[in-house]
mmCIF file of the N, C-alpha and C atoms, coordinates in Angstrom:
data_MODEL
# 
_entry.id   MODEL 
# 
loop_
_atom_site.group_PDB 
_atom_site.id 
_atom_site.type_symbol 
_atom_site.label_atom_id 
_atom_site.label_alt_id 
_atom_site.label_comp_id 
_atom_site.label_asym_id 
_atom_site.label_entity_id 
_atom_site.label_seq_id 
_atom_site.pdbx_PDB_ins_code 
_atom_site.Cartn_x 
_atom_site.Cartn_y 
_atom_site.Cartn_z 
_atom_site.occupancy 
_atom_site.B_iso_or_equiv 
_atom_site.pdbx_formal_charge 
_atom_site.auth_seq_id 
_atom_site.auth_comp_id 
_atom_site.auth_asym_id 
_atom_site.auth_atom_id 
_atom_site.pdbx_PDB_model_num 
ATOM 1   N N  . UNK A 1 1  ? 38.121 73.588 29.873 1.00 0.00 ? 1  UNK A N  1 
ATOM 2   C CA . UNK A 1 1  ? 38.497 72.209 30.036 1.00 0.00 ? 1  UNK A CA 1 
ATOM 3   C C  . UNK A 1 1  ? 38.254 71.819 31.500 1.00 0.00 ? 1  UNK A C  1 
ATOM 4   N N  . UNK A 1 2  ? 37.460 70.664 31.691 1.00 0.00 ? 2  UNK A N  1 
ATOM 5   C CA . UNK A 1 2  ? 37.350 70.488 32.928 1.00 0.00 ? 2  UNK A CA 1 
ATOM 6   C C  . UNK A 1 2  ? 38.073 69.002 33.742 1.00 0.00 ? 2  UNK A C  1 
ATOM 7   N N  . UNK A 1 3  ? 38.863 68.338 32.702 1.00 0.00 ? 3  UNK A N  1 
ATOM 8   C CA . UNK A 1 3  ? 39.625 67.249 32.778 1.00 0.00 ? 3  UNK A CA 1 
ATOM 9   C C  . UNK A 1 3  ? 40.705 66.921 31.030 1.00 0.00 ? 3  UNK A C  1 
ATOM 10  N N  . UNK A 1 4  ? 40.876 65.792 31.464 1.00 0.00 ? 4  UNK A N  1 
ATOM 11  C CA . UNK A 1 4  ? 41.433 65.421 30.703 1.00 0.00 ? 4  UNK A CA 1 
ATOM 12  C C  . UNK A 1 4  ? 41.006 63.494 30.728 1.00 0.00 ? 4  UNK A C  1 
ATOM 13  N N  . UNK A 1 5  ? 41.341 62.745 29.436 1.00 0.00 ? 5  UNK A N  1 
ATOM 14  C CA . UNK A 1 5  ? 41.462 61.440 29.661 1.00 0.00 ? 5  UNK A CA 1 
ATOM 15  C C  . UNK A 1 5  ? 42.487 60.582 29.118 1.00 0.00 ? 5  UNK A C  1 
ATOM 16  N N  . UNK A 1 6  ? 42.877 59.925 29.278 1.00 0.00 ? 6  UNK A N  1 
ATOM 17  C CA . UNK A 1 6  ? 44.066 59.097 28.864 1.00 0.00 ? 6  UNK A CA 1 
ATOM 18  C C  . UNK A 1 6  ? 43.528 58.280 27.540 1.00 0.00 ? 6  UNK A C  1 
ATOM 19  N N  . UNK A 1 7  ? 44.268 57.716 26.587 1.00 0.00 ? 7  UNK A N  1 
ATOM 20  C CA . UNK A 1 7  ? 43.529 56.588 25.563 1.00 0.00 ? 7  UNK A CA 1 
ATOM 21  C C  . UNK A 1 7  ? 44.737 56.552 25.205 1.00 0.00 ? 7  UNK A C  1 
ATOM 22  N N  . UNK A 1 8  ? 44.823 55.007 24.808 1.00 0.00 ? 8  UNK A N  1 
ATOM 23  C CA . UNK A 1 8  ? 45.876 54.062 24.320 1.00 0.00 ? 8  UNK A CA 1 
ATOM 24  C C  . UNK A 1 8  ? 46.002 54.741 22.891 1.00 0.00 ? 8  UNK A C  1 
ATOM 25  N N  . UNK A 1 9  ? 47.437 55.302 22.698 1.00 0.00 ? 9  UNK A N  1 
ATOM 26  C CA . UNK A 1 9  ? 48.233 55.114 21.479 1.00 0.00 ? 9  UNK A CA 1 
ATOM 27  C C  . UNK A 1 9  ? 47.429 56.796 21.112 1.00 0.00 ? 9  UNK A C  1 
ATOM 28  N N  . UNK A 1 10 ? 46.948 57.261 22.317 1.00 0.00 ? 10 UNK A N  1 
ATOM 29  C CA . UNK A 1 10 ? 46.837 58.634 21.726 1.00 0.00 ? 10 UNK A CA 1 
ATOM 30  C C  . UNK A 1 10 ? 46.920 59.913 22.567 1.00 0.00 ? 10 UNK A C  1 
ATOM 31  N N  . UNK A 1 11 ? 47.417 59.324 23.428 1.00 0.00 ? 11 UNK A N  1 
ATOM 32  C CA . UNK A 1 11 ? 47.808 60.013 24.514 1.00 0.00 ? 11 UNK A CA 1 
ATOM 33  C C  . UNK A 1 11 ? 46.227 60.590 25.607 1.00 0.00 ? 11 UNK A C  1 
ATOM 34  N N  . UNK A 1 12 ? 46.898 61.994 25.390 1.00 0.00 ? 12 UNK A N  1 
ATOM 35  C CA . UNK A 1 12 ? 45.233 62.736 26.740 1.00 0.00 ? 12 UNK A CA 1 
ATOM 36  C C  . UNK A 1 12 ? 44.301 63.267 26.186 1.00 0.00 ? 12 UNK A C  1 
ATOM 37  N N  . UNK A 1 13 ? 43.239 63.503 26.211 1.00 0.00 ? 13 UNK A N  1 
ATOM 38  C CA . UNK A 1 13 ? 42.528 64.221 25.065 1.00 0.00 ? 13 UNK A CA 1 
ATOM 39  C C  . UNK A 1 13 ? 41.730 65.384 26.090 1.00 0.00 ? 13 UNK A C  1 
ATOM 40  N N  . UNK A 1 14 ? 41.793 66.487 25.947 1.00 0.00 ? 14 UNK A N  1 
ATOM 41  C CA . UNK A 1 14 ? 40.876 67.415 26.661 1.00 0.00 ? 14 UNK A CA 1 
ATOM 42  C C  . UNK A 1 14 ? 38.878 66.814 27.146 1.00 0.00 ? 14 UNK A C  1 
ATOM 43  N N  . UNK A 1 15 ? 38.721 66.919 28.207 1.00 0.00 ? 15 UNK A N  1 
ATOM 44  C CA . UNK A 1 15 ? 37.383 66.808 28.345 1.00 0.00 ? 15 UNK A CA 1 
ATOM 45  C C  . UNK A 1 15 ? 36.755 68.102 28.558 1.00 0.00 ? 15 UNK A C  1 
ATOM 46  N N  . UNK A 1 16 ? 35.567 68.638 28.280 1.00 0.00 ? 16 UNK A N  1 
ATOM 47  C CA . UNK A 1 16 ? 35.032 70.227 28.120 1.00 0.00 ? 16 UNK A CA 1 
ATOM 48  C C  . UNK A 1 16 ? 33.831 69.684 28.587 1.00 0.00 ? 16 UNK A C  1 
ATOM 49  N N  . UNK A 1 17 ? 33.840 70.822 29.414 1.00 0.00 ? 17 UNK A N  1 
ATOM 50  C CA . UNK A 1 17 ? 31.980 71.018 29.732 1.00 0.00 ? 17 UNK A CA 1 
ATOM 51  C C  . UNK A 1 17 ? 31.239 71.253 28.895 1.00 0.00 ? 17 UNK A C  1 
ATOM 52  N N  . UNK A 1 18 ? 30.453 70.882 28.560 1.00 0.00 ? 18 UNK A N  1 
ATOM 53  C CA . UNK A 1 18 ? 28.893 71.320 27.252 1.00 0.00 ? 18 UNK A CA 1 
ATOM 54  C C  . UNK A 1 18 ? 27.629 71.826 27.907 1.00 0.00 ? 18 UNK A C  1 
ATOM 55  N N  . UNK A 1 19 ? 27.493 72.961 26.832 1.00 0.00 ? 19 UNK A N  1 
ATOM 56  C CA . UNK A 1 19 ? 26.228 73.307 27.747 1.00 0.00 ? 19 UNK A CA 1 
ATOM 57  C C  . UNK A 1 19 ? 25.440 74.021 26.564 1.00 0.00 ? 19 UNK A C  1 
ATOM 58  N N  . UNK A 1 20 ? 24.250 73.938 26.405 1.00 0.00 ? 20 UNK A N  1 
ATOM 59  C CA . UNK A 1 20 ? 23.361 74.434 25.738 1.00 0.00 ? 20 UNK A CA 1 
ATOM 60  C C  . UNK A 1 20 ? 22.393 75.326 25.914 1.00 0.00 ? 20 UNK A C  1 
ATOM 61  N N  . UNK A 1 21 ? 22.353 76.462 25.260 1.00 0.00 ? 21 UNK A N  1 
ATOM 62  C CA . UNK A 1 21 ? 21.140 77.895 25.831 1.00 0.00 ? 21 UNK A CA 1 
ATOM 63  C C  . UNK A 1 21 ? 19.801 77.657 25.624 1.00 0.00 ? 21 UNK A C  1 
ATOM 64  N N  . UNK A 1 22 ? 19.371 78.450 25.785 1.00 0.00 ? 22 UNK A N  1 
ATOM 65  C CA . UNK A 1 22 ? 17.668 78.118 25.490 1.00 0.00 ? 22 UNK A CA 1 
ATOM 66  C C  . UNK A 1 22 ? 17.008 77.860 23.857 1.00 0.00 ? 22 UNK A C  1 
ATOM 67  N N  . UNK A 1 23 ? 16.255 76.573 23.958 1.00 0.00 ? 23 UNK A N  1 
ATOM 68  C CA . UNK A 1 23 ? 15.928 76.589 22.618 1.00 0.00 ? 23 UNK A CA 1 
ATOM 69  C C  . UNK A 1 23 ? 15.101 78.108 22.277 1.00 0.00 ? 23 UNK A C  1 
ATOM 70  N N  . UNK A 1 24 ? 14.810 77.907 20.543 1.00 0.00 ? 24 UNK A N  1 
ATOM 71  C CA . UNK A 1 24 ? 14.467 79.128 20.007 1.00 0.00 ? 24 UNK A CA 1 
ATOM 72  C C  . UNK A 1 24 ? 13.351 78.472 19.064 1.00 0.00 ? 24 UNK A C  1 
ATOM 73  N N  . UNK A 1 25 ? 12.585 79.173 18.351 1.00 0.00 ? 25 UNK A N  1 
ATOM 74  C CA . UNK A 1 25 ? 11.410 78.538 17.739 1.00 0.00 ? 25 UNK A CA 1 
ATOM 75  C C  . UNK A 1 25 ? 10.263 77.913 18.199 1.00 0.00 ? 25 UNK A C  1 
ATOM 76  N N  . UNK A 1 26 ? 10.232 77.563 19.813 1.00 0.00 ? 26 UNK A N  1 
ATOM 77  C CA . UNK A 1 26 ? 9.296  77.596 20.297 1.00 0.00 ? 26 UNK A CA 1 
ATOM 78  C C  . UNK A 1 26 ? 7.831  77.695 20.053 1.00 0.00 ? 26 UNK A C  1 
ATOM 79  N N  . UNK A 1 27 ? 7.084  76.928 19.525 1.00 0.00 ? 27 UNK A N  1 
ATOM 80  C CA . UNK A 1 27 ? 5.509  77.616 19.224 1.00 0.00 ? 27 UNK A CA 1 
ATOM 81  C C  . UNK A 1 27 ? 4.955  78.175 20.931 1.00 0.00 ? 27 UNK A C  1 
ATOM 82  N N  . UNK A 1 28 ? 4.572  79.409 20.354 1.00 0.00 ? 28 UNK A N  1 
ATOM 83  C CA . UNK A 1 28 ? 4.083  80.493 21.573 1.00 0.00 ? 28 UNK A CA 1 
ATOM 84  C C  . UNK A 1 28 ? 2.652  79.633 22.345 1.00 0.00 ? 28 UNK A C  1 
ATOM 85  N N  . UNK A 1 29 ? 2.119  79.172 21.524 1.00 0.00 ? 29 UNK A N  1 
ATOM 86  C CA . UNK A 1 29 ? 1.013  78.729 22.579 1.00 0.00 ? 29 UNK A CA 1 
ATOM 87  C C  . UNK A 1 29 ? 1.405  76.563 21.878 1.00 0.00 ? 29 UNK A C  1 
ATOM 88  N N  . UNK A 1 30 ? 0.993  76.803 23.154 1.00 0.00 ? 30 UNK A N  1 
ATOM 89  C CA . UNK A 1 30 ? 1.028  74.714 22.899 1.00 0.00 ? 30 UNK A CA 1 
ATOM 90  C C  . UNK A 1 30 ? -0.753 74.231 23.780 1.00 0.00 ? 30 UNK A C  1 
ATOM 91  N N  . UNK A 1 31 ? -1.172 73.823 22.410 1.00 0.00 ? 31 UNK A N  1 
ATOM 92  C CA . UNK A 1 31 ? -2.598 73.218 23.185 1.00 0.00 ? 31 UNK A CA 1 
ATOM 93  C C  . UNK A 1 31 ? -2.093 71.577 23.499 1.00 0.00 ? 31 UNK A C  1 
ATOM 94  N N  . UNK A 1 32 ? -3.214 71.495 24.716 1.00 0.00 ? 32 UNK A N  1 
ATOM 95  C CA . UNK A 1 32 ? -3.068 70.396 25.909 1.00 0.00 ? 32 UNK A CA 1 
ATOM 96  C C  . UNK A 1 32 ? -3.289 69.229 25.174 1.00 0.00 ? 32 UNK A C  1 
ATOM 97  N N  . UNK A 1 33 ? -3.539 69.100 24.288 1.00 0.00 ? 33 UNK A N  1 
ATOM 98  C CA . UNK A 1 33 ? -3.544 67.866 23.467 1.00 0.00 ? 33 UNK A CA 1 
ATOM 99  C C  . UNK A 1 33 ? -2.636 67.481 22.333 1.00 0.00 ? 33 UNK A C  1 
ATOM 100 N N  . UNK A 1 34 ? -1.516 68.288 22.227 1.00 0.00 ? 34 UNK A N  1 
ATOM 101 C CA . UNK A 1 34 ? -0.547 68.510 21.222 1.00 0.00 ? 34 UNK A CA 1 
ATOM 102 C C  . UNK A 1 34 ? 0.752  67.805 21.809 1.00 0.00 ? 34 UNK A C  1 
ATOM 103 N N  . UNK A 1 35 ? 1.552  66.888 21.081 1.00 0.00 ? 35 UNK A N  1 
ATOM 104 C CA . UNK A 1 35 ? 2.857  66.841 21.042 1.00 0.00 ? 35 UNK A CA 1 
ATOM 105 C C  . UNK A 1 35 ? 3.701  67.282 19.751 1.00 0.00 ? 35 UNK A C  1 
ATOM 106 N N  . UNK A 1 36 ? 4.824  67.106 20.355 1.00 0.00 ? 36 UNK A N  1 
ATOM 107 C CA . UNK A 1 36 ? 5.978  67.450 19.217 1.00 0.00 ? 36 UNK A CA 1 
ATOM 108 C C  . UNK A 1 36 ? 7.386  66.778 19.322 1.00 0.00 ? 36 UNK A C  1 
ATOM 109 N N  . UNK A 1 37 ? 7.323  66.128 18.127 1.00 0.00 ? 37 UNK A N  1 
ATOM 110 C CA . UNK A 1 37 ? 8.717  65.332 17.918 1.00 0.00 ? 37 UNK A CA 1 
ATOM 111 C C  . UNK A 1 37 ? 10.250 65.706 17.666 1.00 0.00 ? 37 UNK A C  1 
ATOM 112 N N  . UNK A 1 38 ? 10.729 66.394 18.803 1.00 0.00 ? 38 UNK A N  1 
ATOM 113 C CA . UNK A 1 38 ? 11.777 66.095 18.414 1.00 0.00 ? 38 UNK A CA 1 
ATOM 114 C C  . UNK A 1 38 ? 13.255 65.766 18.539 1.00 0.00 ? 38 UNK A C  1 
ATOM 115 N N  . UNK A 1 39 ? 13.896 66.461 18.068 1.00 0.00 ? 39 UNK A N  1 
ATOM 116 C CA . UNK A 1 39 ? 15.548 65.468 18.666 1.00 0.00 ? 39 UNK A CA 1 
ATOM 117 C C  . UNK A 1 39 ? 15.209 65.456 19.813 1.00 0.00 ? 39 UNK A C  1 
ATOM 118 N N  . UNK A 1 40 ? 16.378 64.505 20.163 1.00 0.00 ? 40 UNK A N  1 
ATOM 119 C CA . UNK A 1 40 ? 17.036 64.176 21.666 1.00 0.00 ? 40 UNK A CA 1 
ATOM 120 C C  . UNK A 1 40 ? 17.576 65.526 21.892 1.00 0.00 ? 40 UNK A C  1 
ATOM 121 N N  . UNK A 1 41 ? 18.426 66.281 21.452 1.00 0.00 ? 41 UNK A N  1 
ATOM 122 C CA . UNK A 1 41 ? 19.336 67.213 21.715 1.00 0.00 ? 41 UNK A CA 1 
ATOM 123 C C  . UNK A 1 41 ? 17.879 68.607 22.592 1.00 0.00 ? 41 UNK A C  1 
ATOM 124 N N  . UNK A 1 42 ? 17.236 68.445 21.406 1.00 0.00 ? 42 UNK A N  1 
ATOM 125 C CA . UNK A 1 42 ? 16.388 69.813 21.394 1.00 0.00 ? 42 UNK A CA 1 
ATOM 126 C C  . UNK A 1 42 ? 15.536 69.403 22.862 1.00 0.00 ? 42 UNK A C  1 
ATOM 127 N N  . UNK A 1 43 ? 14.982 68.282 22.943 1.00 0.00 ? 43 UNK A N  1 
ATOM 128 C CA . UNK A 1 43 ? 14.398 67.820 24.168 1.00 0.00 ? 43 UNK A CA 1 
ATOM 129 C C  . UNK A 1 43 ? 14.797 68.208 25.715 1.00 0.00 ? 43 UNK A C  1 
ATOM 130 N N  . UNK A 1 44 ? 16.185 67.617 25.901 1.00 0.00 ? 44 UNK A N  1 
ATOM 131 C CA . UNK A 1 44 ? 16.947 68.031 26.628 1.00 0.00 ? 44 UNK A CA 1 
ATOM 132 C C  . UNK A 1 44 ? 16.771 69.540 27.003 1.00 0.00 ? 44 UNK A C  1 
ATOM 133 N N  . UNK A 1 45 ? 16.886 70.507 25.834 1.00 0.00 ? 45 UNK A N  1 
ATOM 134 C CA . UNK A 1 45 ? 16.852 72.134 26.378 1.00 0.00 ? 45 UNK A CA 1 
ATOM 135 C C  . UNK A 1 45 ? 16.331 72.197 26.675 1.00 0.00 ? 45 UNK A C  1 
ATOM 136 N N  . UNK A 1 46 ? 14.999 72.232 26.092 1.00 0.00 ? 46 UNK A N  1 
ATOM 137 C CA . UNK A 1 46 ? 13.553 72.139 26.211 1.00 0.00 ? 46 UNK A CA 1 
ATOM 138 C C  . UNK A 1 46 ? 13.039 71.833 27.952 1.00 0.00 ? 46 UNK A C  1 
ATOM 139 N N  . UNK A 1 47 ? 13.521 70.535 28.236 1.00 0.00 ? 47 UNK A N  1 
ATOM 140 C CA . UNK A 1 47 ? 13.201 70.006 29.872 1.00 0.00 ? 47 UNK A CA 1 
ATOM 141 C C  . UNK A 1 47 ? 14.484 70.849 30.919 1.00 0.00 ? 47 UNK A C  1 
ATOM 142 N N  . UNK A 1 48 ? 15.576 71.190 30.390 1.00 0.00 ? 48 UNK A N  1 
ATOM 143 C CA . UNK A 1 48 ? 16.262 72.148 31.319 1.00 0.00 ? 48 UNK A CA 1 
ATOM 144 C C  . UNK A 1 48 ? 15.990 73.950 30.967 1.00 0.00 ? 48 UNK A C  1 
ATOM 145 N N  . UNK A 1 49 ? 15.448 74.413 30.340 1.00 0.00 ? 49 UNK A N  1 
ATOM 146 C CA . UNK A 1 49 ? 15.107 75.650 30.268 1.00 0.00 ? 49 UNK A CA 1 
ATOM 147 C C  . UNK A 1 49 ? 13.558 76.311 29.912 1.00 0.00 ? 49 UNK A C  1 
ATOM 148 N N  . UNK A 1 50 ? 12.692 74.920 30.076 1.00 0.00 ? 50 UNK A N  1 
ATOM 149 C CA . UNK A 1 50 ? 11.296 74.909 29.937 1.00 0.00 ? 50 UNK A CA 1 
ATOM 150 C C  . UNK A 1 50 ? 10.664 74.144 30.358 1.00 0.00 ? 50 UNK A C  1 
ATOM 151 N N  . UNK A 1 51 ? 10.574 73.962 31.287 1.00 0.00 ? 51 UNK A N  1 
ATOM 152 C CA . UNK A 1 51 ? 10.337 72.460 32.252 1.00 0.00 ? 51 UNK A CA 1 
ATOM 153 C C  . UNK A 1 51 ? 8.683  72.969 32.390 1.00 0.00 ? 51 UNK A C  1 
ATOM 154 N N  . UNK A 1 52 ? 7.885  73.510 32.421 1.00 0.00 ? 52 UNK A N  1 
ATOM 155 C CA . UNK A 1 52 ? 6.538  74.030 32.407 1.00 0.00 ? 52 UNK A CA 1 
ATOM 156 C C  . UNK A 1 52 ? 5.998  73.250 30.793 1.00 0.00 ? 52 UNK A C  1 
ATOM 157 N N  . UNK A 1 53 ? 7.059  73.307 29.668 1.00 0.00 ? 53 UNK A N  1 
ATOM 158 C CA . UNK A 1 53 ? 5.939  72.540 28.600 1.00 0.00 ? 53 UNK A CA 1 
ATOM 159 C C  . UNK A 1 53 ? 6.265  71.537 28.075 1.00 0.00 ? 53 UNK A C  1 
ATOM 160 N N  . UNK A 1 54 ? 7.832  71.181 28.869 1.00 0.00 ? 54 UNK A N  1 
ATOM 161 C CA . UNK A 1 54 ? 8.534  69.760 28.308 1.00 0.00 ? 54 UNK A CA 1 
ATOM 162 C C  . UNK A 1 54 ? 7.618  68.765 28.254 1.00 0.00 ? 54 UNK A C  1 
ATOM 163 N N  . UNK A 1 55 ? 6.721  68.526 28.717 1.00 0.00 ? 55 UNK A N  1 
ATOM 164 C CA . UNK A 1 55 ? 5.824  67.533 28.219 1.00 0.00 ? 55 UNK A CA 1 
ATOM 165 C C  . UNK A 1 55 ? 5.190  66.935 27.239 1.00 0.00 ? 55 UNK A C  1 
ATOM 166 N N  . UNK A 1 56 ? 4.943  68.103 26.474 1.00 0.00 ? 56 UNK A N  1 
ATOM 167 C CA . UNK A 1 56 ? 4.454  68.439 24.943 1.00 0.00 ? 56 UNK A CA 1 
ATOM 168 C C  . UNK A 1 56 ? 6.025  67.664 24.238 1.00 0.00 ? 56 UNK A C  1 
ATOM 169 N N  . UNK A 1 57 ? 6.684  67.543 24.709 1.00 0.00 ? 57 UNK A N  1 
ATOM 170 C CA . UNK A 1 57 ? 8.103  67.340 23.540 1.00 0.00 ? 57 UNK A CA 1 
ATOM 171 C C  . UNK A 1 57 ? 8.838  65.995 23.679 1.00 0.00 ? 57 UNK A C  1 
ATOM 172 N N  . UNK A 1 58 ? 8.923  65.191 22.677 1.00 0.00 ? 58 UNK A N  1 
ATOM 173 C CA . UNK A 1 58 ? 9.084  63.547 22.839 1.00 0.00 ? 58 UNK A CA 1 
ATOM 174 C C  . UNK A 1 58 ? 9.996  63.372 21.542 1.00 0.00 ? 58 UNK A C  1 
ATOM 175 N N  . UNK A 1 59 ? 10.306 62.297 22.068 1.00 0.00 ? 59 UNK A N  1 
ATOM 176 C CA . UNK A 1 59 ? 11.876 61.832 21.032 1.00 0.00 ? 59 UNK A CA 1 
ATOM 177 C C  . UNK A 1 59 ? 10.915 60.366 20.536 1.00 0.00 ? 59 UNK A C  1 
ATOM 178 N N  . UNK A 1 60 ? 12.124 60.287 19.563 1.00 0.00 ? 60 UNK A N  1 
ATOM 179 C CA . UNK A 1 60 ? 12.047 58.861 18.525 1.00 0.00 ? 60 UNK A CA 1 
ATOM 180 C C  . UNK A 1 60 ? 12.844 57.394 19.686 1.00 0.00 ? 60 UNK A C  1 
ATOM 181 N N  . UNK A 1 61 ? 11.479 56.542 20.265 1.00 0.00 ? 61 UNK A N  1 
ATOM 182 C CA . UNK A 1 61 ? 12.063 55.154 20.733 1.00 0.00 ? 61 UNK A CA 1 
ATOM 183 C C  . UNK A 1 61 ? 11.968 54.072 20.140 1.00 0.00 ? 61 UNK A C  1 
ATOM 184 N N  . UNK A 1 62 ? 12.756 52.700 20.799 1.00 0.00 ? 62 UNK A N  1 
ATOM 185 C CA . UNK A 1 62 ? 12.508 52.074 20.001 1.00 0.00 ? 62 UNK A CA 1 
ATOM 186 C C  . UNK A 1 62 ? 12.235 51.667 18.345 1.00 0.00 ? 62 UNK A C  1 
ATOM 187 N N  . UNK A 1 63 ? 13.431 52.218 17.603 1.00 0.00 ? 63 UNK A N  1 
ATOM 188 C CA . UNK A 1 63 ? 13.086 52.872 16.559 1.00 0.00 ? 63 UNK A CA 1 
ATOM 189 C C  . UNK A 1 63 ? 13.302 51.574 15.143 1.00 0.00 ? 63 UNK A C  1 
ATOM 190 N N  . UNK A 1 64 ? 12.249 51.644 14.465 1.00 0.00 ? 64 UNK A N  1 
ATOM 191 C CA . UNK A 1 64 ? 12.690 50.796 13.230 1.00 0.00 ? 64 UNK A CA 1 
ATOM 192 C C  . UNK A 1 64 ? 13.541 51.094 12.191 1.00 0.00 ? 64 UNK A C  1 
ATOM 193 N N  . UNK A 1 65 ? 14.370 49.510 11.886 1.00 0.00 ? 65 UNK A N  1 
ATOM 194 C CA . UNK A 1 65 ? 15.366 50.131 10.659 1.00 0.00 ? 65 UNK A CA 1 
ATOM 195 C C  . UNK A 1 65 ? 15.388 49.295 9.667  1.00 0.00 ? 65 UNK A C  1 
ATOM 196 N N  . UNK A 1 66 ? 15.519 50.323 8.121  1.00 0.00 ? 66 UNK A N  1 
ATOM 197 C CA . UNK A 1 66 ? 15.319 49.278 6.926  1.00 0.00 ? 66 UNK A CA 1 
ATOM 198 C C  . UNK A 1 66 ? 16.576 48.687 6.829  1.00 0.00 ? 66 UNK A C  1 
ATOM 199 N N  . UNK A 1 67 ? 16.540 48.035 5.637  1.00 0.00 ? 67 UNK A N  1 
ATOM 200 C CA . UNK A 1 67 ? 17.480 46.839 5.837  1.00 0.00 ? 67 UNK A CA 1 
ATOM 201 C C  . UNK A 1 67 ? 19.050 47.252 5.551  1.00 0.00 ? 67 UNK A C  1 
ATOM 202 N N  . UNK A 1 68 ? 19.476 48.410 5.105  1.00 0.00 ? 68 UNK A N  1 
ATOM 203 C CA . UNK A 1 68 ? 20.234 49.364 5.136  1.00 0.00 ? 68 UNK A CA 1 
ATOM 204 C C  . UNK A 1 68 ? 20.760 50.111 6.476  1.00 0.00 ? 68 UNK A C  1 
ATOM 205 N N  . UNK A 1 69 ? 19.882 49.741 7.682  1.00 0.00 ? 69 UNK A N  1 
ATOM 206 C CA . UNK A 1 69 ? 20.200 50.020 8.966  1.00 0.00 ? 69 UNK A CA 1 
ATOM 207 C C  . UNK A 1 69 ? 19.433 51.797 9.097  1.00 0.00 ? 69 UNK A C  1 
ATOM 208 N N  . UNK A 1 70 ? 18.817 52.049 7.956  1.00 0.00 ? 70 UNK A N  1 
ATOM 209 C CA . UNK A 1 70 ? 18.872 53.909 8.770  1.00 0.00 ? 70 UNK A CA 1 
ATOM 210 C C  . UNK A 1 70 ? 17.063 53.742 9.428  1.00 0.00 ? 70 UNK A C  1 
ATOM 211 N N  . UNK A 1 71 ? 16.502 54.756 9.537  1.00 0.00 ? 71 UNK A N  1 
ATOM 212 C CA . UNK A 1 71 ? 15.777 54.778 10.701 1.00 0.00 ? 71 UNK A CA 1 
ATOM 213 C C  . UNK A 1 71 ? 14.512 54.702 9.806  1.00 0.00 ? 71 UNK A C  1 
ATOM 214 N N  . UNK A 1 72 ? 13.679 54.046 9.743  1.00 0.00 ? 72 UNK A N  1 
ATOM 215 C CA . UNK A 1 72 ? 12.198 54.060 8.996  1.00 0.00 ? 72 UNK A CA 1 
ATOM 216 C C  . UNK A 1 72 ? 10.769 54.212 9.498  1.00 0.00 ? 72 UNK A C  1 
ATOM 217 N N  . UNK A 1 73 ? 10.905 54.472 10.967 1.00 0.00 ? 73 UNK A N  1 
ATOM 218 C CA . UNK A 1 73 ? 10.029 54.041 11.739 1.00 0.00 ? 73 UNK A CA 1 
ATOM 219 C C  . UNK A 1 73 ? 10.592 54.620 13.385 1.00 0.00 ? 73 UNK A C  1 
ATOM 220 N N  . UNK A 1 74 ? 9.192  54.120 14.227 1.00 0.00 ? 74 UNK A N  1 
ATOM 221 C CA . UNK A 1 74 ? 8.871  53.748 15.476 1.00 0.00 ? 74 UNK A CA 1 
ATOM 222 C C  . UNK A 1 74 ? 8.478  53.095 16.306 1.00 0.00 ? 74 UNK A C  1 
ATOM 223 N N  . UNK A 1 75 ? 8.588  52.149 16.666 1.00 0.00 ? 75 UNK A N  1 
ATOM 224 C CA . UNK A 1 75 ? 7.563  51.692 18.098 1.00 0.00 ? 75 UNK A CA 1 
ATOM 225 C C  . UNK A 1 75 ? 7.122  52.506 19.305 1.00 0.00 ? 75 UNK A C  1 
ATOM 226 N N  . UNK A 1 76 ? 7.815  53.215 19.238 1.00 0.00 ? 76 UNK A N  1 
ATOM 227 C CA . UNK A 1 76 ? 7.382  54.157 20.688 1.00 0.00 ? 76 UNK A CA 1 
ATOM 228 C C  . UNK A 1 76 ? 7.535  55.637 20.608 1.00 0.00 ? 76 UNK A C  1 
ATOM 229 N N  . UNK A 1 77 ? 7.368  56.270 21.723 1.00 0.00 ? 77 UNK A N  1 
ATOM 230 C CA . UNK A 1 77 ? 7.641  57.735 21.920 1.00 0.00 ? 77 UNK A CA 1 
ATOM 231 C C  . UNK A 1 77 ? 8.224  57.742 22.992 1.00 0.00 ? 77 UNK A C  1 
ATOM 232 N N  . UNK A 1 78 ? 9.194  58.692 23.028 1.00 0.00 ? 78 UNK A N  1 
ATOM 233 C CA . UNK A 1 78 ? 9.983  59.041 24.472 1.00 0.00 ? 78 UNK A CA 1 
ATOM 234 C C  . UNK A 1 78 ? 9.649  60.486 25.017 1.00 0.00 ? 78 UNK A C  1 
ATOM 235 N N  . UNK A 1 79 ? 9.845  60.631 26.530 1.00 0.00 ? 79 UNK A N  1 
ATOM 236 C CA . UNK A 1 79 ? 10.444 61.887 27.130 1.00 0.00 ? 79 UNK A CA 1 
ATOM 237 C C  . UNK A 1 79 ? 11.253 61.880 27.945 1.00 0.00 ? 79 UNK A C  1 
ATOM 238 N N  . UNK A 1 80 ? 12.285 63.215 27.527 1.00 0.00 ? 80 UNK A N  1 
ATOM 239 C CA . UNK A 1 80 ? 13.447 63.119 28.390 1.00 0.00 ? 80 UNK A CA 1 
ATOM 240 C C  . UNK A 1 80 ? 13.180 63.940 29.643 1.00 0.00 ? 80 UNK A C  1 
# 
């Protein structure tokens, strides 16, 4: 626990550090013309414990939604 926070009508709630190990599954070779989509979460490791191929690795931006609100689409690509 590295704090705590206050909230109305519920008192303190623990705050915790998070931290994530090295992704796993990795493809061993990545050619220079290749990306790969994916989470936000996985990205993140990826650029803090592989910063040599984080480039290759891009998230969902700008994202389209059907009329139900869930995700159908893209306009863009991200890197974190």
């Amino acid at each position: 626990m590295v704090g705590a926070v206050e909230l109305d009508g519920l008192g303190q709630l623990p705050v915790l550090s998070v931290s994530y190990g090295e992704p796993e599954g990795l493809p061993e070779v990545i050619e220079a013309d290749t990306i790969y989509i994916v989470s936000a979460l996985a990205a993140q490791a990826i650029r803090a414990h592989r910063p040599d191929i984080a480039e290759h690795f891009m998230v969902v931006s700008d994202p389209v939604r059907d009329e139900e609100g869930r995700i159908a689409g893209a306009r863009a690509l991200g890197r974190i």
